[in-house]
N, C-alpha and C positions, 0 to 999 in steps of 0.2 A: 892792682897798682892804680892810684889814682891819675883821674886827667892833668893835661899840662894846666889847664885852666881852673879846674879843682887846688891842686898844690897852690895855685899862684894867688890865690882866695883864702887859703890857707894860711898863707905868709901874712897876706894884709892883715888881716884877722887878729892874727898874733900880735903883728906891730901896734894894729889901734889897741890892743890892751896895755899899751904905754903910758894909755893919757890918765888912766887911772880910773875912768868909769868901766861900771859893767859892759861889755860888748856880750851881741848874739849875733845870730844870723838869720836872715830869713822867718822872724817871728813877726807875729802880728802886736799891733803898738797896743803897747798895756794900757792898762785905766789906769795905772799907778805907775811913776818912775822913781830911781833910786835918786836919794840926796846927790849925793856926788854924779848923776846922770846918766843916762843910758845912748851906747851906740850902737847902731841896727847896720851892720853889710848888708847890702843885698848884691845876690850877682850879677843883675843888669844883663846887658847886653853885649855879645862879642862884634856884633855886626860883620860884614861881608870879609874875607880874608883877602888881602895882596897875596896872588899866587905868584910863586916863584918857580921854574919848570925844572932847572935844573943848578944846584939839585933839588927835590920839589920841596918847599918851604911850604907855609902859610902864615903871614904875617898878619897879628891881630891888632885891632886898636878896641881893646877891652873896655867899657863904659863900665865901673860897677858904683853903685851908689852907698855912700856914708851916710846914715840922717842921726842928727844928734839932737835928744829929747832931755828938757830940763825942767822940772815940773817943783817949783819952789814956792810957798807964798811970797818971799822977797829974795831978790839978787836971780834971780832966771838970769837977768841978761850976760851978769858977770860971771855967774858960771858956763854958760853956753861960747862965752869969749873965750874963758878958760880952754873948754876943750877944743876952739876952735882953731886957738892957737897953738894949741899941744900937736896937734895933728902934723901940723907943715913941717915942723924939726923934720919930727918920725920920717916923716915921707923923705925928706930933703937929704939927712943923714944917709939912706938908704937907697938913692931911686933906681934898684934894680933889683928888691925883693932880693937881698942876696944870689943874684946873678940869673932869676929868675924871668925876670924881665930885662927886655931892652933900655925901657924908659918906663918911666911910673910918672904922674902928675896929677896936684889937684886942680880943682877946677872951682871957681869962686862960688863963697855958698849962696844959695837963696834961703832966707827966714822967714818963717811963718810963726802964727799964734794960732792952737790948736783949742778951743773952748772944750773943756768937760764938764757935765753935769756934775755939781754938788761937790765939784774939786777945784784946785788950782787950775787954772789953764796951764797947759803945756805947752815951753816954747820949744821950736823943733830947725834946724839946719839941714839944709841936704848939700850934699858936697860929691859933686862926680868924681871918681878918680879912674882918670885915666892908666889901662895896664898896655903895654904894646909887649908884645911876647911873638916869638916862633914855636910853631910846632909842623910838624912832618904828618902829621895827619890831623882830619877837620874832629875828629871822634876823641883824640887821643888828650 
């Protein structure tokens, strides 16, 4: 059975496949991105839980990271807006992961320009999203 935090990474996952680009997980950033763009979850960090004693809870505020990679000779910016706007519907329409989460949130992207040798540069977004969830055990 998977974790509460595994499913809830799950969910996200699903949903950024809305925006229409490739999504993975946890892969390392290719020399090459797809036209329509690629998004990368990573699972970040849950950091410390609010413990709750009775009945025992443990309240998260889940960090996991979106980065959005668009590697085009022309228009990078306007597709990376694309997706960057595609995102917040998603997120907005839904902010509980189908009842998986408390609260869900993004968090404003930082952009960078990524140089590759002998290719387009790659332009890339990183976008926190915040998961808040409970779970009854720190393992589970």
């Amino acid at each position: 059975m998977p974790t509460t935090s595994e499913t809830i990474l799950a969910a996200l996952k699903t949903l950024l496949e809305g925006t229409g680009a490739r999504v993975e997980r946890n892969i390392a950033i290719p020399a090459s991105v797809p036209a329509a763009g690629l998004i990368i979850l990573r699972d970040g960090e849950p950091g410390d839980p609010e413990v709750t004693m009775s009945p025992l809870a443990y309240e998260y505020d889940h960090r996991a990271e979106v980065e959005i990679y668009v590697q085009k000779a022309t228009g990078r910016e306007t597709v990376l807006d694309g997706l960057k706007a595609a995102i917040g519907p998603l997120l907005a329409a839904d902010r509980t992961l189908g009842g998986l989460c408390l609260w869900v949130e993004p968090v404003a992207p930082k952009i960078n320009a990524l140089p590759m040798e002998g290719a387009a540069t790659i332009l890339a977004a990183g976008i926190d999203v915040r998961l808040i969830y409970l779970t009854t055990d720190p393992l589970a």
